[in-house]
C-alpha positions as CSV (number, residue, x, y, z in Angstrom):
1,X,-8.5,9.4,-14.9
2,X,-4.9,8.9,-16.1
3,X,-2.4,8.2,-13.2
4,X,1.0,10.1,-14.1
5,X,4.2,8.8,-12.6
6,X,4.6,10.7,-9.5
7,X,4.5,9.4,-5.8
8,X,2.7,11.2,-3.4
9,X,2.6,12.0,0.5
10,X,0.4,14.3,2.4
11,X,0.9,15.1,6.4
12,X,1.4,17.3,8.6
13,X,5.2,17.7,8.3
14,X,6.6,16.3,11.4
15,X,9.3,13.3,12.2
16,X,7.1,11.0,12.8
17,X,4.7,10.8,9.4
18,X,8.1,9.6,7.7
19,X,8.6,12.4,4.9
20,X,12.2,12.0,5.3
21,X,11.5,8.1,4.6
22,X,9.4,9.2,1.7
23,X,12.1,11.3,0.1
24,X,14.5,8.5,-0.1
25,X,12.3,6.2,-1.5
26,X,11.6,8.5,-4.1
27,X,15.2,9.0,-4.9
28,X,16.1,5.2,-4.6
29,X,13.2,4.7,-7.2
30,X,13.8,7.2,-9.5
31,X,10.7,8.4,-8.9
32,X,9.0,11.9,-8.5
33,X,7.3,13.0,-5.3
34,X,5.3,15.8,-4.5
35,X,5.2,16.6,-0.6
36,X,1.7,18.2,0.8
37,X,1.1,19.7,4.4
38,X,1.5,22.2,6.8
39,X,4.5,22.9,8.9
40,X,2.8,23.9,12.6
41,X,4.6,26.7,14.5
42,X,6.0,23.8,16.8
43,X,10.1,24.3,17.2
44,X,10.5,20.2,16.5
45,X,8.1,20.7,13.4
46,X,10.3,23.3,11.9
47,X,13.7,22.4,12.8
48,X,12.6,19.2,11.1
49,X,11.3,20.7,7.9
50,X,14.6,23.7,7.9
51,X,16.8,19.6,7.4
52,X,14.2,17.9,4.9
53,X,15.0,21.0,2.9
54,X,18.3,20.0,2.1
55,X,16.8,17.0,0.5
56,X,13.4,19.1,-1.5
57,X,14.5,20.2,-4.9
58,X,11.5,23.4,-5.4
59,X,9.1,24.6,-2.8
60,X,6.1,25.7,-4.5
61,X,2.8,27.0,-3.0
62,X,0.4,25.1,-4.8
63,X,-2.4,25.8,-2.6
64,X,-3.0,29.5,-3.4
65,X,-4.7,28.5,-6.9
66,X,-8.2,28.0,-7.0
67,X,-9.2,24.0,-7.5
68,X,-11.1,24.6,-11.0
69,X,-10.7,22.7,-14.2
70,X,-7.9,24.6,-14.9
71,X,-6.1,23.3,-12.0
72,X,-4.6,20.4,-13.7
73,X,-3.1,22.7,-16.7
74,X,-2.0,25.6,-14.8
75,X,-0.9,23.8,-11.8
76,X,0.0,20.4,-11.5
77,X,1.0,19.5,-15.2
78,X,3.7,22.3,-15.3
79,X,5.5,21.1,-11.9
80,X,5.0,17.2,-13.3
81,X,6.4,18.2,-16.1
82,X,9.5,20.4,-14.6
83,X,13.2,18.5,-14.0
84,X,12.9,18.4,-10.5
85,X,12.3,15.3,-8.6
86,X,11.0,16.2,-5.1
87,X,9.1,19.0,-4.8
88,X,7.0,20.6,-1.7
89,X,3.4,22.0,-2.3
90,X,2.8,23.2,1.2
91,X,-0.6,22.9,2.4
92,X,-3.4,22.2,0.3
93,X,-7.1,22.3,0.1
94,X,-9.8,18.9,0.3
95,X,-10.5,19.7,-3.6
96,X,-7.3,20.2,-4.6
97,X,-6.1,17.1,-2.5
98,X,-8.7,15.4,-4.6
99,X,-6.8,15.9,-8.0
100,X,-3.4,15.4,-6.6
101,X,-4.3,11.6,-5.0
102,X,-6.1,11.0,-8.0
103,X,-3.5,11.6,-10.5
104,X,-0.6,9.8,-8.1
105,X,0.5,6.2,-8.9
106,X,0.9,5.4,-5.3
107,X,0.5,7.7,-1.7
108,X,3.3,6.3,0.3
109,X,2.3,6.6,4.4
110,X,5.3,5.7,5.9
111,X,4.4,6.4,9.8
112,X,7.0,6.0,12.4
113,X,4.3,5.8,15.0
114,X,1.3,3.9,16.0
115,X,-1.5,6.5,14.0
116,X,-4.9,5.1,15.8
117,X,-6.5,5.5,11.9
118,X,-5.1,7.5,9.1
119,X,-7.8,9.4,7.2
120,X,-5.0,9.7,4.4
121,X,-5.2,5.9,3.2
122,X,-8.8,6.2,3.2
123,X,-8.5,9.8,0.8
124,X,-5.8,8.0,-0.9
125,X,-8.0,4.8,-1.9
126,X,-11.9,6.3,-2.2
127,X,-9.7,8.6,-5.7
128,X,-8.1,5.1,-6.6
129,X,-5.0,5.6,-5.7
130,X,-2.9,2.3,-4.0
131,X,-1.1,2.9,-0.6
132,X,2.5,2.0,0.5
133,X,2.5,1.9,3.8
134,X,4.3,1.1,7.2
135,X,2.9,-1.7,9.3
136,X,2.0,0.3,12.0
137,X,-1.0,1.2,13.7
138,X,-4.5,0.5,12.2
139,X,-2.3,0.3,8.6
140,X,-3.2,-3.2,8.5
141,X,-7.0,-3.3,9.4
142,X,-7.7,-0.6,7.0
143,X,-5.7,-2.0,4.0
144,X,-6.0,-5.2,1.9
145,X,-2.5,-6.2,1.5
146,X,-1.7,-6.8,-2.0
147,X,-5.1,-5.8,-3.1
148,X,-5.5,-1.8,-2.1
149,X,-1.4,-1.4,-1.7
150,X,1.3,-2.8,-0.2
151,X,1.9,-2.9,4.1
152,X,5.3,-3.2,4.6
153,X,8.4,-3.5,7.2
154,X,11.0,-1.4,6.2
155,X,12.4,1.3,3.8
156,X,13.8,-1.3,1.9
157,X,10.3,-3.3,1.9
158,X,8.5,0.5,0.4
159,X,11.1,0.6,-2.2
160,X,10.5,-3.2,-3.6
161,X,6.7,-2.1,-3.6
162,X,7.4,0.3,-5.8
163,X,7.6,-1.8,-8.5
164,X,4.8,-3.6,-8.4
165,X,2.2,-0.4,-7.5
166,X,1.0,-1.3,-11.4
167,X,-0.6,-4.7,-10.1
168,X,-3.0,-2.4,-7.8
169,X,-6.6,-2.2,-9.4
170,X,-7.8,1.1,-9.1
171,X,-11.3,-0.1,-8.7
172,X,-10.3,-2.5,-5.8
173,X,-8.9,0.5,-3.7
174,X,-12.4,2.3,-4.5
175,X,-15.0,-0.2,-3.7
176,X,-13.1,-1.1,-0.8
177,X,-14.1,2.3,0.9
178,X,-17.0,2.0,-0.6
179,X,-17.8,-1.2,1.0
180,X,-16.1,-0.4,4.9
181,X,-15.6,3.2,5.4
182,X,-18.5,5.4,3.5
183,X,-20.9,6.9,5.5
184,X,-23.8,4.2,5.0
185,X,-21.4,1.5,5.6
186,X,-20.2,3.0,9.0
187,X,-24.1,3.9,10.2
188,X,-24.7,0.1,9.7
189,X,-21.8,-1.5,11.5
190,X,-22.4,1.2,14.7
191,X,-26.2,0.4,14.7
192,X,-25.0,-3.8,14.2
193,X,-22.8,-2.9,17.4
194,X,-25.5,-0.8,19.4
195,X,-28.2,-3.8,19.2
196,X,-25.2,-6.4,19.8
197,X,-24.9,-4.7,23.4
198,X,-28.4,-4.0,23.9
199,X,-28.7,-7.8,23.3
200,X,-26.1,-8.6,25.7
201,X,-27.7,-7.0,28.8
């Protein structure tokens, strides 16, 4: 599938999953970004989404439409297509996350905490889609550095990877999910791990 030349981030929109970091990434790239998630009925949730805001060009609700072939057309290619450069989707559904990851040149997953996993770089990678990332967390035992995305350090660090999200392999990103984190692959590391401690006692 062709990628187009947006960015994308998905999260429950809060401080710490960095959309605020996102945005100016975005804007320091020239790129596009379209922002996914749910803003929870939490008063440090919303008084954080009523300031990133000020910073989101069009608020759309692009999960009310039906994920069907005509998705694409109806949905997606008129708001890549629009002038504006950072646009909110609100929350959206597995199937329509699908289409959006897979159509994304990079999901950036810039975490300002210690996230235990991150089902999003997984999503992200199994639809072929690189990662930027924070080095935080499990971002670096789930990632291949230079080889599914980029792990980084900084805002600044995000930006430079930017530029190089073209040198990311598609196919790497998928077979590496493939190989660690589908459901055959996980059922034989927990049963490699059951008889390592029924061996050890």
């Amino acid at each position: 599938m062709d990628k187009e030349s947006y960015l994308f981030t998905i999260g429950r929109i809060t401080k710490v999953k960095g959309h605020d970091i996102a945005i100016e990434v975005a804007r320091k790239t020239d790129s596009k970004l379209i922002i996914a998630g749910t803003v929870q009925n939490k008063a440090k949730d919303r008084e954080f989404f009523e300031k990133l805001k000020k910073s989101i060009d069009l608020c759309v609700d692009a999960g009310k439409y039906l994920a069907d072939n005509d998705y694409y057309e109806k949905v997606m290619k008129p708001l890549l297509d629009c002038d504006k450069q950072i646009i909110y989707i609100g929350e959206i559904s597995g199937e329509q996350k699908k289409l959006w990851y897979r159509h994304a040149r990079a999901t950036l997953f810039p975490i300002q905490w210690g996230e235990p996993f991150g089902l999003v770089m997984i999503e992200s990678m199994a639809c072929g889609t690189p990662i930027l990332a924070f080095r935080k967390g499990s971002v670096p035992e789930i990632m291949i550095d230079g080889k599914t995305g980029f792990v980084v350090d900084s805002t600044s660090g995000m930006i430079e990877a930017v530029k190089h999200i073209n040198s990311i392999d598609p196919c790497v990103c998928r077979k590496h999910v493939q190989d660690n984190f589908s459901i055959i692959s996980m059922a034989q590391k927990y049963s490699k791990l059951y008889q390592r401690i029924v061996e050890s006692q």
